[in-house]
RODO-2510 file (C-alpha; in nm, 4 decimals, decimal comma):
residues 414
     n   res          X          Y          Z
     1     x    -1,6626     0,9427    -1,1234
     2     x    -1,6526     0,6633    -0,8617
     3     x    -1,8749     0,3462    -0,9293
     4     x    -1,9607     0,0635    -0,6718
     5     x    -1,8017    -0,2675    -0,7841
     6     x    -2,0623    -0,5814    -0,8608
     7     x    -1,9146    -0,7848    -0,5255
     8     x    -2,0079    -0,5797    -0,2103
     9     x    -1,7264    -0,5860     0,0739
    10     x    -1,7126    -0,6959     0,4185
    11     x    -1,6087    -0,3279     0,5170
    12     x    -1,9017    -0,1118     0,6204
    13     x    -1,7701     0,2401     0,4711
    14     x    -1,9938     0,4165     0,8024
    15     x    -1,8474     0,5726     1,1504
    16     x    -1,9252     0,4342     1,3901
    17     x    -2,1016     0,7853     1,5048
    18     x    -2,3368     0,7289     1,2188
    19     x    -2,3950     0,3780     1,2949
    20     x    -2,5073     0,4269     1,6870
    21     x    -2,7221     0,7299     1,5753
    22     x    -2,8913     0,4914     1,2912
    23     x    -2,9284     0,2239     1,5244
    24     x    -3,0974     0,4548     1,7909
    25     x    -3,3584     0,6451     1,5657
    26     x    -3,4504     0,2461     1,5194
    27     x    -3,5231     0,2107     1,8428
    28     x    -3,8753     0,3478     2,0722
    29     x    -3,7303     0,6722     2,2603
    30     x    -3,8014     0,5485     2,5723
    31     x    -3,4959     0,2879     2,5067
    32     x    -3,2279     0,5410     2,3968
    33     x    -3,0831     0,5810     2,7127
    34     x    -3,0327     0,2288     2,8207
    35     x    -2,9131     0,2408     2,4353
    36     x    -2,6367     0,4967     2,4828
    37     x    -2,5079     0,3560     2,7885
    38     x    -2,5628    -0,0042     2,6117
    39     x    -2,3302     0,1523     2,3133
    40     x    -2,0842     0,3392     2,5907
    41     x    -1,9900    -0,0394     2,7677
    42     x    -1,9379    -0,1978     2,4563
    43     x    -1,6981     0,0542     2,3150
    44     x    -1,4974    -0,0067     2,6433
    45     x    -1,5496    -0,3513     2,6761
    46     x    -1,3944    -0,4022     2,2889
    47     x    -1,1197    -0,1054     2,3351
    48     x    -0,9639    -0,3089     2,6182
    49     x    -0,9976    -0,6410     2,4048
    50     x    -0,7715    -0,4983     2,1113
    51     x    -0,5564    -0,3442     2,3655
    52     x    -0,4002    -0,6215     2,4916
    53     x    -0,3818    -0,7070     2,0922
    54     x    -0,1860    -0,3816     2,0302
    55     x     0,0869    -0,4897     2,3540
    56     x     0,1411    -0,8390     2,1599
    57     x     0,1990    -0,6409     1,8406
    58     x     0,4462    -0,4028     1,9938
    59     x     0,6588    -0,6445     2,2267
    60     x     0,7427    -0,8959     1,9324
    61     x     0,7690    -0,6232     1,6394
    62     x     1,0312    -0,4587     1,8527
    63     x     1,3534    -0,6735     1,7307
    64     x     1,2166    -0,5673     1,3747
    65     x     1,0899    -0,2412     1,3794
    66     x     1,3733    -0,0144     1,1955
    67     x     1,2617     0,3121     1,3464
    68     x     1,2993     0,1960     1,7445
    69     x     1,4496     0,3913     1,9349
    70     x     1,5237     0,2482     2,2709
    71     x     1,7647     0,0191     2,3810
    72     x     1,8242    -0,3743     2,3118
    73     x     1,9266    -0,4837     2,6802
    74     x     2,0070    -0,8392     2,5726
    75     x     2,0412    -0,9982     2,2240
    76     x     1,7722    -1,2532     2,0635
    77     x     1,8729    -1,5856     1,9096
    78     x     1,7775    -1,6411     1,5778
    79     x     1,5229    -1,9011     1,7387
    80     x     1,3594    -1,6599     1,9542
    81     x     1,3553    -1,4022     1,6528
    82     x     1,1869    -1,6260     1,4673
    83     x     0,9605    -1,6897     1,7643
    84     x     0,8735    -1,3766     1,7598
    85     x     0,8045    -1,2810     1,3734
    86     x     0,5698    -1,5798     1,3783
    87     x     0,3864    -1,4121     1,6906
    88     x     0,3785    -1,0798     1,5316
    89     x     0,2365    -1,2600     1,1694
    90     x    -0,0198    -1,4025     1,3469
    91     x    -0,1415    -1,0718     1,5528
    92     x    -0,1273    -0,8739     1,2177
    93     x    -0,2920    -1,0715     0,9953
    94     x    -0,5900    -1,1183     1,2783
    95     x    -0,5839    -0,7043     1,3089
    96     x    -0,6047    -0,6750     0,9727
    97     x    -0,8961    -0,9260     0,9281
    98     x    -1,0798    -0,7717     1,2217
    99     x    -1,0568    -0,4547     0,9985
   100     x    -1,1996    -0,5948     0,7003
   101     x    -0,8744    -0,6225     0,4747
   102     x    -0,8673    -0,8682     0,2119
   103     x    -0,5427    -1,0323     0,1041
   104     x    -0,4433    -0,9875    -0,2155
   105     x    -0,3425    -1,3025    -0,3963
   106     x    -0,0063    -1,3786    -0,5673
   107     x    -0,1836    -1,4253    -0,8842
   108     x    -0,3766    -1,0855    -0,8291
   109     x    -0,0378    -0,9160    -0,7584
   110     x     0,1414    -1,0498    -1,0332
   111     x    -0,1678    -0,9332    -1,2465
   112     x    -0,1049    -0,5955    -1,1358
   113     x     0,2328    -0,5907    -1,2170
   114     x     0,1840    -0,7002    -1,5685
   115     x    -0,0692    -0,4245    -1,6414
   116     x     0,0430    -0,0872    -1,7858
   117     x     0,0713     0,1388    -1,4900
   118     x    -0,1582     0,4591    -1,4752
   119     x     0,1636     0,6383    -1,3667
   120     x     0,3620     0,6941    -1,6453
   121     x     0,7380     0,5631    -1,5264
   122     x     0,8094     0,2093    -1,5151
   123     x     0,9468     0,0239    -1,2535
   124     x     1,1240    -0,2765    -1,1725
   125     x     1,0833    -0,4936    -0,8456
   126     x     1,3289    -0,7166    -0,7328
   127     x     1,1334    -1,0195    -0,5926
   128     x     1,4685    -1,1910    -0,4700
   129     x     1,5084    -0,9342    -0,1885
   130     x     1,2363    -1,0450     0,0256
   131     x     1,1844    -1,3368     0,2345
   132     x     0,7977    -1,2862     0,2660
   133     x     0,5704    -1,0361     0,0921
   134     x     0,1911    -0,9402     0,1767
   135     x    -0,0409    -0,7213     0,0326
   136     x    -0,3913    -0,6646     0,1906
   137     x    -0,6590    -0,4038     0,0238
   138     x    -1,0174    -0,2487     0,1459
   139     x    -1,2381    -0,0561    -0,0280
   140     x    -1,2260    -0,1725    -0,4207
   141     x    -1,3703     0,0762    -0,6669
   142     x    -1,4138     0,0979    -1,0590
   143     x    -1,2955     0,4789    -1,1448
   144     x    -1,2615     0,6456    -1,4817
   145     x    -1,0070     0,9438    -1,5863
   146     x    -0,8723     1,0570    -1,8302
   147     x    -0,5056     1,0663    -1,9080
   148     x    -0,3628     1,2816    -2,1557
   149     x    -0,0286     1,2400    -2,3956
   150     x     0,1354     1,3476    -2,6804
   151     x     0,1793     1,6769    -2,5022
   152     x    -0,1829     1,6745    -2,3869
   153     x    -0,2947     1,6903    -2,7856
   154     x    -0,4511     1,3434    -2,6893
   155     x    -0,6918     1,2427    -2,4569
   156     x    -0,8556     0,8810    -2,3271
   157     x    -1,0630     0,8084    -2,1031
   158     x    -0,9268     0,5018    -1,9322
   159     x    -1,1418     0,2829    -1,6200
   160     x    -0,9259     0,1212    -1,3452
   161     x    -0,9597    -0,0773    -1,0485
   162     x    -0,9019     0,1675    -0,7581
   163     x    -0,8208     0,0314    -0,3544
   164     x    -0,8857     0,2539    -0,1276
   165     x    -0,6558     0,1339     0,1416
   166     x    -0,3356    -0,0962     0,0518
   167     x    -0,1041    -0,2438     0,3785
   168     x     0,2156    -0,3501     0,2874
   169     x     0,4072    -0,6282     0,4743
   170     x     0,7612    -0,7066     0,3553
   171     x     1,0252    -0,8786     0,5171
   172     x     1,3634    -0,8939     0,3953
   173     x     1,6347    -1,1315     0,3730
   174     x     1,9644    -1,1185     0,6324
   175     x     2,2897    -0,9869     0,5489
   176     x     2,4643    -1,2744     0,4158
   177     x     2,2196    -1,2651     0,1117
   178     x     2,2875    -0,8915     0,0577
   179     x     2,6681    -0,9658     0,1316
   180     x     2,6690    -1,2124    -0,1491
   181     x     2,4999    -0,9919    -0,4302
   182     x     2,7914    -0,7190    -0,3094
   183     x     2,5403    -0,4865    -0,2841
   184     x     2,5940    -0,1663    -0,0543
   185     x     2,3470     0,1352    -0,1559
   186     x     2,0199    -0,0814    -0,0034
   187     x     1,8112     0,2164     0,1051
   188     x     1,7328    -0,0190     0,4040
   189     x     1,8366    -0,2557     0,6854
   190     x     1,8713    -0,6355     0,5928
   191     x     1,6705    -0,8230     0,8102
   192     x     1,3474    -0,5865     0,8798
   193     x     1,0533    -0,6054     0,8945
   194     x     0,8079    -0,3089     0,7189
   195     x     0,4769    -0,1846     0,7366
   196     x     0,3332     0,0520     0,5144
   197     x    -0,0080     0,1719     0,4606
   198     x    -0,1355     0,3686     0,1633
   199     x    -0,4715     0,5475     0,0059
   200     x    -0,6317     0,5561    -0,3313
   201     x    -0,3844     0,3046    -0,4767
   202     x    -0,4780     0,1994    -0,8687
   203     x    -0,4495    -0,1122    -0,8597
   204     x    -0,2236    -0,1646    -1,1994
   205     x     0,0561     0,0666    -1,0023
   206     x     0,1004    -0,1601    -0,7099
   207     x     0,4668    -0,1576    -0,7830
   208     x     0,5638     0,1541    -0,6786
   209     x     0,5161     0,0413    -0,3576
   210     x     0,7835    -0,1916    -0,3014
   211     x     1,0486    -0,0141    -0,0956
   212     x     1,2811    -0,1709    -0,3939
   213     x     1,1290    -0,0516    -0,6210
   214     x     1,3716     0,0954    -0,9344
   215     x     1,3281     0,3935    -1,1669
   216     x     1,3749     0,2174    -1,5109
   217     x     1,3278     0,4180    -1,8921
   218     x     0,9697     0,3370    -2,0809
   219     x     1,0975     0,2744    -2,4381
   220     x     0,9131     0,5999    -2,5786
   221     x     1,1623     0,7827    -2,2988
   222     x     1,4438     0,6093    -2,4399
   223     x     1,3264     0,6822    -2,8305
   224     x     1,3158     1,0361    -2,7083
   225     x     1,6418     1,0907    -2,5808
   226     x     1,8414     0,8334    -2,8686
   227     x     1,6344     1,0293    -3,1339
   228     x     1,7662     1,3861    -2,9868
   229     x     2,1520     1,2555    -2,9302
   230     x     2,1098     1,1200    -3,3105
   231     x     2,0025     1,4320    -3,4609
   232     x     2,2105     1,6286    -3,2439
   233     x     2,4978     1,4112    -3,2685
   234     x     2,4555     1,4780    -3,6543
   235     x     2,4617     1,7918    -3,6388
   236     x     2,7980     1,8694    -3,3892
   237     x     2,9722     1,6223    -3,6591
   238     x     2,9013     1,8055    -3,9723
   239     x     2,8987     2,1294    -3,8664
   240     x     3,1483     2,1212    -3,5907
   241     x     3,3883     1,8338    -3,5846
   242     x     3,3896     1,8350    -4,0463
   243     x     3,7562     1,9918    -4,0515
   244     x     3,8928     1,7802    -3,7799
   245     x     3,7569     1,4398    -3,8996
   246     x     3,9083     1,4822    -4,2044
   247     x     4,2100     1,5434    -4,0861
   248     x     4,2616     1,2514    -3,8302
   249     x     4,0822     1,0315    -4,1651
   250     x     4,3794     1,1661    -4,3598
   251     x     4,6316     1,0767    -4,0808
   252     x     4,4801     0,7147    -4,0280
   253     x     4,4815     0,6142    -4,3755
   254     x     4,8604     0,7487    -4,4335
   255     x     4,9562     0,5574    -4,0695
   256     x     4,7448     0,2593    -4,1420
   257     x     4,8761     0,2307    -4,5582
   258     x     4,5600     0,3127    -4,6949
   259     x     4,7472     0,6510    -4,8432
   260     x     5,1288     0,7428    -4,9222
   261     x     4,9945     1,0913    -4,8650
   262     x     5,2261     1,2137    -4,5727
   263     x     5,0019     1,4715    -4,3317
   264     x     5,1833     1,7157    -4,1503
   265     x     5,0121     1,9034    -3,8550
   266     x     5,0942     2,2226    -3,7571
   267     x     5,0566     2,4252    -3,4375
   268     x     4,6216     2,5548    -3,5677
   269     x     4,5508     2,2123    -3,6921
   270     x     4,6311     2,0351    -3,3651
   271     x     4,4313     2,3229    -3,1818
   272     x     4,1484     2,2839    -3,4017
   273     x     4,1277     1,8924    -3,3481
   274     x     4,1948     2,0037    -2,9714
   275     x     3,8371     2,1900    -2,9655
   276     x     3,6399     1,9321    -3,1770
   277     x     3,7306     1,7062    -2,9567
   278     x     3,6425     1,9250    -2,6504
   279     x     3,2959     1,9774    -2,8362
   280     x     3,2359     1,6296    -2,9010
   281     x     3,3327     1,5512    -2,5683
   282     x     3,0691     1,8425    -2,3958
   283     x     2,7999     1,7211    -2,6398
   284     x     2,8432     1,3339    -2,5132
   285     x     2,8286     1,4783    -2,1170
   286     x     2,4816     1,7573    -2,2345
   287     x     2,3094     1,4529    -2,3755
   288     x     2,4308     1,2257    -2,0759
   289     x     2,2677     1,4849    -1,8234
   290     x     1,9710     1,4649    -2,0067
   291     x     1,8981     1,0834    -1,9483
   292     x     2,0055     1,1258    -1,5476
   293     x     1,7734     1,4442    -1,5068
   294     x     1,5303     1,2892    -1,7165
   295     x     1,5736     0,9956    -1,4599
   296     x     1,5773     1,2143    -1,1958
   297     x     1,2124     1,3959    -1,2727
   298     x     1,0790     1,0453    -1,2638
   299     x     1,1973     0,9639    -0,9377
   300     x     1,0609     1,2890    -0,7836
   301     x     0,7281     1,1919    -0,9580
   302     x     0,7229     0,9009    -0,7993
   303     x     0,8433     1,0346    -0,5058
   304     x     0,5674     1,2796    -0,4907
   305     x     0,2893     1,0447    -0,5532
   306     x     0,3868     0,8281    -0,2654
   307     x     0,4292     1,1176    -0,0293
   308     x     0,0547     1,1838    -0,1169
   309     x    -0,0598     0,8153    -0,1203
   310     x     0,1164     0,7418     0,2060
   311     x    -0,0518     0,7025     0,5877
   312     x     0,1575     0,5440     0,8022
   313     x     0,4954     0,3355     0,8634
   314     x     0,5921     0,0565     1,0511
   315     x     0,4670     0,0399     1,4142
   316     x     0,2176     0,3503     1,3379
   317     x     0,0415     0,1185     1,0830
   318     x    -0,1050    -0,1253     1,3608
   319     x    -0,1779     0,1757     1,5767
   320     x    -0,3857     0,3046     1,2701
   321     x    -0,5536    -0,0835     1,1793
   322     x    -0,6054    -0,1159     1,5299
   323     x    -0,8084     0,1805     1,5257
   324     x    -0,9776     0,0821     1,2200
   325     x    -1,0272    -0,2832     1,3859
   326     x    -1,1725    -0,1825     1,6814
   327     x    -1,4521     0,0570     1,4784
   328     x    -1,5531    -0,2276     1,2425
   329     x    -1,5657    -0,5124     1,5604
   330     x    -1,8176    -0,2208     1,7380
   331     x    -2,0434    -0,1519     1,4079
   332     x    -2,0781    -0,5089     1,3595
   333     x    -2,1782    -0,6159     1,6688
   334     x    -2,3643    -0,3077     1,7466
   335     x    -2,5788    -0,3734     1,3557
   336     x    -2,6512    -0,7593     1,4908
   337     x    -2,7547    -0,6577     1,8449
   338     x    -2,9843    -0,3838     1,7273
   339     x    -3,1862    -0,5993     1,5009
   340     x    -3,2625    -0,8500     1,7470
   341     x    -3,3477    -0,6092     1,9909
   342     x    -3,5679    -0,4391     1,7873
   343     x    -3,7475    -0,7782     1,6525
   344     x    -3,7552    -0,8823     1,9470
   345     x    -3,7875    -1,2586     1,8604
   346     x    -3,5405    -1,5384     1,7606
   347     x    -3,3994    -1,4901     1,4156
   348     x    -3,1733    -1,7082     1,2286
   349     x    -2,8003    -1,6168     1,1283
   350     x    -2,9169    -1,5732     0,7434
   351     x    -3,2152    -1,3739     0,8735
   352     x    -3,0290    -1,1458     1,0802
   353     x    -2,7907    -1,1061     0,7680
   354     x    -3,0266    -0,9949     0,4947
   355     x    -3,2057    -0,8053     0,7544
   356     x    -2,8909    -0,5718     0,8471
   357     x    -2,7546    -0,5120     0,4291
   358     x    -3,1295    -0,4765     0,3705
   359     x    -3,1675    -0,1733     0,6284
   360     x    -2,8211    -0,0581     0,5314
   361     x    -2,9183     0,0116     0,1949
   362     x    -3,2672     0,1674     0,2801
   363     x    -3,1423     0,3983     0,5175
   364     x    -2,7796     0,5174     0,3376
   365     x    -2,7283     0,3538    -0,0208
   366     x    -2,4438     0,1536     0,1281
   367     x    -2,4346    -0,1888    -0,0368
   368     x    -2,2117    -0,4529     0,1646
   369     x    -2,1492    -0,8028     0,2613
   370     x    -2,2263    -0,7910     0,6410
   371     x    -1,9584    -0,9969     0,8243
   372     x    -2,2632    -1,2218     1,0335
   373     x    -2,0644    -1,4922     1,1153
   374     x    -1,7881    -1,2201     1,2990
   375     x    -2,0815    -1,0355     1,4769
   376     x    -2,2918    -1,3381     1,6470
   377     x    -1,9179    -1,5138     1,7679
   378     x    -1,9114    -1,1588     1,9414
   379     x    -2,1782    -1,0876     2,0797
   380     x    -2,2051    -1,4780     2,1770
   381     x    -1,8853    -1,4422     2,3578
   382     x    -1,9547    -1,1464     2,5403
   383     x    -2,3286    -1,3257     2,6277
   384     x    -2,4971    -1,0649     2,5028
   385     x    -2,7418    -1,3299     2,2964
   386     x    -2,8329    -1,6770     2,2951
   387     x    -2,8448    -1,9590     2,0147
   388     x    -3,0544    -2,2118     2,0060
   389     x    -3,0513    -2,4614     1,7235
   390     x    -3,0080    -2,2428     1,4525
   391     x    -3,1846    -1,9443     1,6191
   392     x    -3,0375    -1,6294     1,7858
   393     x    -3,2370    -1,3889     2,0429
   394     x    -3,0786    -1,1323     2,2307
   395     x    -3,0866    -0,9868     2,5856
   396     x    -3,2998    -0,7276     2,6720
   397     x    -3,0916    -0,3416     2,6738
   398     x    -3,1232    -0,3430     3,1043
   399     x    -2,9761    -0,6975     3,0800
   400     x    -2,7418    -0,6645     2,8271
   401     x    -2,6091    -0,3637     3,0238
   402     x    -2,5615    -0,5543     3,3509
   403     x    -2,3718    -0,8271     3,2008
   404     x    -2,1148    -0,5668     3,0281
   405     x    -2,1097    -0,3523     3,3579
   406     x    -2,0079    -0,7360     3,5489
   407     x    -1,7963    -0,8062     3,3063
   408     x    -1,5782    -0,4575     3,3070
   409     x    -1,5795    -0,4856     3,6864
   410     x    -1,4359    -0,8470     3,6742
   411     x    -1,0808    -0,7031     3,4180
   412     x    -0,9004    -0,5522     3,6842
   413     x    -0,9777    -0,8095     4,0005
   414     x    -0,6678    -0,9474     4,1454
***
């Protein structure tokens, strides 16, 4: 059961397929060609835009990206590294914008953290690792579910916040840091930079994505196991170890003065402490096993869930946002210009707002927060409309279609 949160998003949750063929049934019949071909130049004409974005992301991730795999033919200064991460910051964060992300705060994140985790293993982050952390979310829903314990003899029916798309930015700190904890085992490369993007993420588990992250016991784990090796512990001593304990008490208290009561072993006596001790000794390593393969089913739980949760990595995550980018920059601009078009008078920013959520929810149920302020600088830019004063009106279709066809011939003149 999935339920709309009260704050609409900026994120319009509709192809862009579904948004042209909306926009067209809006419009007389006798304009849907001009339309199509209207819809085919701005596609292009916004494709080539974010292309150029995607070569800035790939030429200054490259000294980061930990999957590369071409050649370094000359060696970066730490200045010009740092150069370059700030470039690459800056082109992400605008990709991710562009695609309707929203940050999440430090406060929200630390929120998260400190709620109890729909996924029953607890983890433990080490913040110290990282020299710059950001998490960005679209698509916030309230879900319900029901989680069952005690060996599924209980059940509650819990509601969560639910994202349906999380990006994860984390940079770590250089080698000397690492070299001064005297840590070996990282599980990655000092110095990197990752990306990771994942799907129906509760919000409360947000942890498990850390690359970091640690597989640590919940207390009821660790009353589990102490309360088995207790009993069982118990039991190997009485029944086992009863013969031999009294015999090395015997033996201590004579050595120690406690007793003038010499003790003598013979050749079965020292044999029977000899397999006590081997039984305590295999009872200690059972119960041991226990807690690491009770350690290790966590970790392929968690392992599992990720595997499912995960999209993308590194370099393929701005390949995917870009993607997502360039579809949200097209429906907006492509919602704005079809209103005016179709009013076919001047309309004010607020107007053309309300008028596009408005006709959103008639026509599909989809409640948002239209991004107006995005759409106009767009469509402005490309001189596809016209402000005056507070007013907006747009081109004619046969106009608009010339200026995007003079446009696209004016990219490649040299």
């Amino acid at each position: 059961m999935i339920k709309p949160v009260n704050a609409p998003e900026n994120y319009i949750p509709l192809t862009k397929v579904d948004i042209k063929s909306l926009c067209q049934e809006s419009l007389p019949a006798e304009c849907h060609a001009e339309f199509s071909a209207f819809c085919l130049l701005l596609e292009h004409t916004l494709h080539y835009e974010h292309y150029q974005l995607l070569n800035t992301l790939k030429e200054n991730y490259a000294p980061f990206d930990p999957n590369k795999d071409t050649l370094d033919l000359q060696q970066l200064t730490d200045e010009q590294r740092d150069v370059a991460q700030t470039h690459f910051n800056h082109a992400f964060t605008q990709v991710l914008n562009k695609a309707n992300f929203e940050q999440i705060t430090a406060d929200d994140l630390a929120q998260a953290l400190n709620e109890e985790s729909l996924f029953k293993v607890r983890l433990e982050v080490n913040f110290d690792d990282f020299a710059h952390v950001v998490f960005y979310r679209r698509g916030e829903q309230q879900k319900t579910e029901t989680i069952r314990s005690w060996w599924g003899l209980r059940k509650q029916t819990i509601q969560f916040t639910n994202y349906d798309r999380v990006a994860v930015y984390i940079q770590f700190k250089d080698a000397a840091y690492f070299a001064k904890t005297k840590r070996t085992l990282l599980g990655f490369e000092p110095g990197a930079t990752i990306i990771k993007l994942f799907q129906n993420v509760p919000k409360a588990d947000l942890e498990m994505l850390f690359p970091n992250s640690q597989v640590r016991m919940r207390p009821i784990d660790k009353l589990v196991i102490g309360g088995s090796a207790i009993i069982g512990g118990a039991v190997v001593l009485i029944t086992k170890l009863g013969a031999s304990l009294l015999l090395l008490f015997a033996l201590f208290s004579y050595w120690f003065g406690l007793s003038d009561q010499p003790v003598t072993l013979n050749q079965q006596q020292l044999i029977a402490l000899g397999i006590g001790c081997a039984i305590f000794g295999s009872f200690i390593f059972k119960e041991w096993s226990k807690f690491k393969n009770r350690k290790i089913k966590f970790m392929k739980a968690l392992a599992d869930n990720l595997y499912v949760k995960n999209l993308d990595n590194n370099a393929g995550v701005f390949h995917h946002l870009l993607d997502n980018a360039q579809d949200e920059e097209f429906k907006e601009a492509l919602l704005a210009y079809s209103v005016l078009v179709k009013a076919n008078r001047s309309m004010t920013a607020q107007e053309i707002d309300q008028s596009i959520e408005d006709w959103l929810k008639q026509k599909t149920g989809v409640d948002i927060d239209f991004e107006i302020d995005d759409a106009l600088h767009k469509l402005t830019r490309l001189s596809l409309i016209v402000q005056q004063s507070e007013h907006f009106y747009a081109h004619p279709l046969s106009e608009a279609n010339r200026i995007l066809d003079t446009q696209w011939d004016k990219v490649f003149e040299f």
